[in-house]
C-alpha positions as CSV (number, residue, x, y, z in Angstrom):
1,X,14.9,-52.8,-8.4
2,X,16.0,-51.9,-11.7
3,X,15.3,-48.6,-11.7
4,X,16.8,-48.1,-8.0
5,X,19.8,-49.4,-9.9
6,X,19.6,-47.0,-12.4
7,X,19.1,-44.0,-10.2
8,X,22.2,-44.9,-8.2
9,X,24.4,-45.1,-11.6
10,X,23.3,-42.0,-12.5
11,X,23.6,-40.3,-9.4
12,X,27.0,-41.9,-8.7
13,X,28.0,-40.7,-11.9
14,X,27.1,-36.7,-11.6
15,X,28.6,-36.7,-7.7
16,X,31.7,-38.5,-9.1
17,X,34.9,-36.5,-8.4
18,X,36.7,-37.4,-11.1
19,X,34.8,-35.9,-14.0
20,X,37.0,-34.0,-16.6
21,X,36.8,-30.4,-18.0
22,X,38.3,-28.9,-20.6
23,X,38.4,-24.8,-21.8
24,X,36.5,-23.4,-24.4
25,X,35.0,-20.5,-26.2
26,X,36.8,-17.4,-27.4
27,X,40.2,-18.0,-26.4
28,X,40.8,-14.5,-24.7
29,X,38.7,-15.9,-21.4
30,X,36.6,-12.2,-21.1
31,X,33.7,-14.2,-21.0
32,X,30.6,-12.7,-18.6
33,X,27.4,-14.3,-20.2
34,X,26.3,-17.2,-22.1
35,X,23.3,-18.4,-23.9
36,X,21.9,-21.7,-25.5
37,X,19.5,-22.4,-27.8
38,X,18.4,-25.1,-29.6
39,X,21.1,-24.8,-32.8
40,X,23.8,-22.1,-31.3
41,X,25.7,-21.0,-28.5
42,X,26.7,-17.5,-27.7
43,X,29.0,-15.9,-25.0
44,X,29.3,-12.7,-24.0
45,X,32.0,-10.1,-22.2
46,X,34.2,-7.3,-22.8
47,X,35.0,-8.9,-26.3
48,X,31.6,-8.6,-27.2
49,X,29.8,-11.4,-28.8
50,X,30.5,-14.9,-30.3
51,X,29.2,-17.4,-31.5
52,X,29.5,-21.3,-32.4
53,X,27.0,-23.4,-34.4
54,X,29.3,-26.4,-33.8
55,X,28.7,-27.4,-29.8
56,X,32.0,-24.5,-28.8
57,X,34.4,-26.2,-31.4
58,X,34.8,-23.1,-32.9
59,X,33.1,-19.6,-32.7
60,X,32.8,-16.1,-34.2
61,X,32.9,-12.8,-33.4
62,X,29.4,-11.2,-34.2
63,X,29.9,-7.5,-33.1
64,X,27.9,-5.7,-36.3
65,X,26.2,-2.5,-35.1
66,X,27.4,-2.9,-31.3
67,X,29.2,0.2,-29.5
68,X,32.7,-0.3,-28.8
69,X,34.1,-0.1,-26.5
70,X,32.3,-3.3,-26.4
71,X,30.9,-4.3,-22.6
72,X,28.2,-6.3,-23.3
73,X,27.2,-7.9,-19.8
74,X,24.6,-10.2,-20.6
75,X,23.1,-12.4,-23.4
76,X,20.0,-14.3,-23.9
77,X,18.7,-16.3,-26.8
78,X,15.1,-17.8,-26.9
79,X,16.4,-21.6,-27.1
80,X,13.1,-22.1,-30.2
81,X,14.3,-19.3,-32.0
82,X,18.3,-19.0,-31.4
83,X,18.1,-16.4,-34.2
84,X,16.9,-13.9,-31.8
85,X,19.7,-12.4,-29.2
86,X,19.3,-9.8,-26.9
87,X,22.1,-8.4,-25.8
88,X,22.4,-5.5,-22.3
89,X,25.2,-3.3,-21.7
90,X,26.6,-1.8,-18.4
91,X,25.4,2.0,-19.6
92,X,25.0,1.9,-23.5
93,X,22.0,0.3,-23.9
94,X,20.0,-2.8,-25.3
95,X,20.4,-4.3,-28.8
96,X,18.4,-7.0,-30.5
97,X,19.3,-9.4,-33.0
98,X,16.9,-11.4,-35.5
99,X,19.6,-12.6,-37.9
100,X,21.7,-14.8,-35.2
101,X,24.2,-11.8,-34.8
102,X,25.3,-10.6,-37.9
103,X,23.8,-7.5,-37.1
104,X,22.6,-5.8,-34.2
105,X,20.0,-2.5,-33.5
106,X,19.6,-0.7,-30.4
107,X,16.3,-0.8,-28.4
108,X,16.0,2.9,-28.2
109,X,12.3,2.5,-26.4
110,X,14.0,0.6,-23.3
111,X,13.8,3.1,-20.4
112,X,16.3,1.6,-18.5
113,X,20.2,1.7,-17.5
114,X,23.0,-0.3,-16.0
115,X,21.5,-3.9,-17.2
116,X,22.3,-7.1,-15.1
117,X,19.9,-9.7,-16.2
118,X,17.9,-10.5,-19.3
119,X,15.3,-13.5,-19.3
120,X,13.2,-14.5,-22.7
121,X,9.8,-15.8,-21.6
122,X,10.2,-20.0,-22.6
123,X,6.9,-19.8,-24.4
124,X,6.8,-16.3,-26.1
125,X,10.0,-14.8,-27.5
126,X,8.5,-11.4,-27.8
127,X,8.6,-11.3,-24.0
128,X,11.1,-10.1,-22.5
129,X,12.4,-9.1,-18.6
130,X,15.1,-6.9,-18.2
131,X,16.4,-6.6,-14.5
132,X,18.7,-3.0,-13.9
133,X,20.2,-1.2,-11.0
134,X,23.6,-0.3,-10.0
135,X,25.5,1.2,-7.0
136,X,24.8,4.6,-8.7
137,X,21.2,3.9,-9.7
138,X,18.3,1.5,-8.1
139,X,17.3,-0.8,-10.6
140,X,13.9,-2.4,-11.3
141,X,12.5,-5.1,-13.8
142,X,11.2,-4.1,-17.1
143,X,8.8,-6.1,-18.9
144,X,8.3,-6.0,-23.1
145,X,5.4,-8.2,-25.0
146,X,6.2,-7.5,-28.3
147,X,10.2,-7.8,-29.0
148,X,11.1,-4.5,-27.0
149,X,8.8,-1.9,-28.8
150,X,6.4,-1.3,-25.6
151,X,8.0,-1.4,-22.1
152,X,6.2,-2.0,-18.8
153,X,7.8,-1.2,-15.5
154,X,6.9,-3.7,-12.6
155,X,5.7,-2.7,-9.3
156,X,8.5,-5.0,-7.3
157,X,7.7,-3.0,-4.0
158,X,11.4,-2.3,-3.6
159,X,14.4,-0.9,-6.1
160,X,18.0,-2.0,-5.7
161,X,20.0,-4.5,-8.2
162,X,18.5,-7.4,-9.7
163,X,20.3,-10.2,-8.8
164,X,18.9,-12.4,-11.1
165,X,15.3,-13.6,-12.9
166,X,14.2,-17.0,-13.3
167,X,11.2,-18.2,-15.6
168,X,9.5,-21.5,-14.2
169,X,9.5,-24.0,-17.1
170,X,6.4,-25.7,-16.8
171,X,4.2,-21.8,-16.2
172,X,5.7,-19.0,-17.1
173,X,3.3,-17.1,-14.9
174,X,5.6,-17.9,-12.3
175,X,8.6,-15.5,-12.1
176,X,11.7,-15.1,-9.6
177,X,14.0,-12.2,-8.9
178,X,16.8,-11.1,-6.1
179,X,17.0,-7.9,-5.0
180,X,20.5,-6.3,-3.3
181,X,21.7,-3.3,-2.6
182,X,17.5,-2.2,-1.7
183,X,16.3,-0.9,1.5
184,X,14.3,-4.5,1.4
185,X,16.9,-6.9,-0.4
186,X,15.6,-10.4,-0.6
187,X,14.0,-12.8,-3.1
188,X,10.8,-11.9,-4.8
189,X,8.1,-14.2,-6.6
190,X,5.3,-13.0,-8.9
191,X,2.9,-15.7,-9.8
192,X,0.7,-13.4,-12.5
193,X,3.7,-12.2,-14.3
């Protein structure tokens, strides 16, 4: 009975209506990404990139050795290592961070254009999934196992947009990915990676 109790506490509590929000991050609200790991947060947009070591108190702009005009569409951190950022671009590219931001290098071996989703592997920061594809361009997934030297195209059956790429916790063997704007749009599921 106690833990029925303490089920319906909790689940009375996250359905509540009356929970509070309050704004944060950069305060010019250009946001299009974010990113948390274990020590840092980092956000993403037209601004570029910030950062905060101090839960979104406060944050700073980390924009070393990105192009401006900066569009920098998505982030991911791997949440062990929240030193290492990848950043994707609409058309300039994908950068890399090892130092937390304070400076960035292109990927100049990435094949790909028009990123839309990033996704770090939970159990092996060197792997990487890149999803592309725009209304000018089908996209595809691309795959790296060693930080973005060595890139692997998947065979997803289809091109279009990635929609979005999901890593299951508990196996990483087990990856998820929309496809729009493809002449077979729909959700895909590898379970050999």
């Amino acid at each position: 009975p106690l833990i029925y109790f303490f089920i319906f506490i909790c689940a009375s509590n996250i359905f509540a209506g009356n929970q509070t929000w309050t704004s944060g991050g950069p305060a010019n609200g250009r946001e299009m990404d974010f990113a948390i790991g274990k020590n840092n947060i980092y956000t993403s947009g037209y601004n570029g990139v910030w950062k905060s070591n101090d839960k979104g108190i406060s944050w700073l702009e980390k924009n070393n050795g990105l192009p401006t005009p900066y569009d920098v569409n998505n982030i991911e951190t791997d949440f062990n290592n929240d030193s290492l950022v990848f950043v994707g671009t609409w058309d300039k590219g994908l950068y890399k961070s090892v130092d937390g931001g304070d400076s960035w290098f292109k990927i100049n071996s990435f094949p790909g254009n028009y990123i839309r989703k990033l996704k770090i592997d939970p159990s092996n920061g060197n792997i990487l999934y890149v999803g592309t594809g725009s209304g000018y361009q089908s996209g595809t997934i691309y795959k790296t196992v060693d930080g973005g030297n060595n890139w692997q195209e998947l065979d997803l059956g289809t091109k279009g947009i990635i929609a979005y790429i999901t890593i299951e916790p508990t196996n990483s063997q087990i990856i998820t990915t929309g496809i729009i704007s493809s002449p077979s749009p729909g959700r895909y599921k590898s379970k050999d990676r």
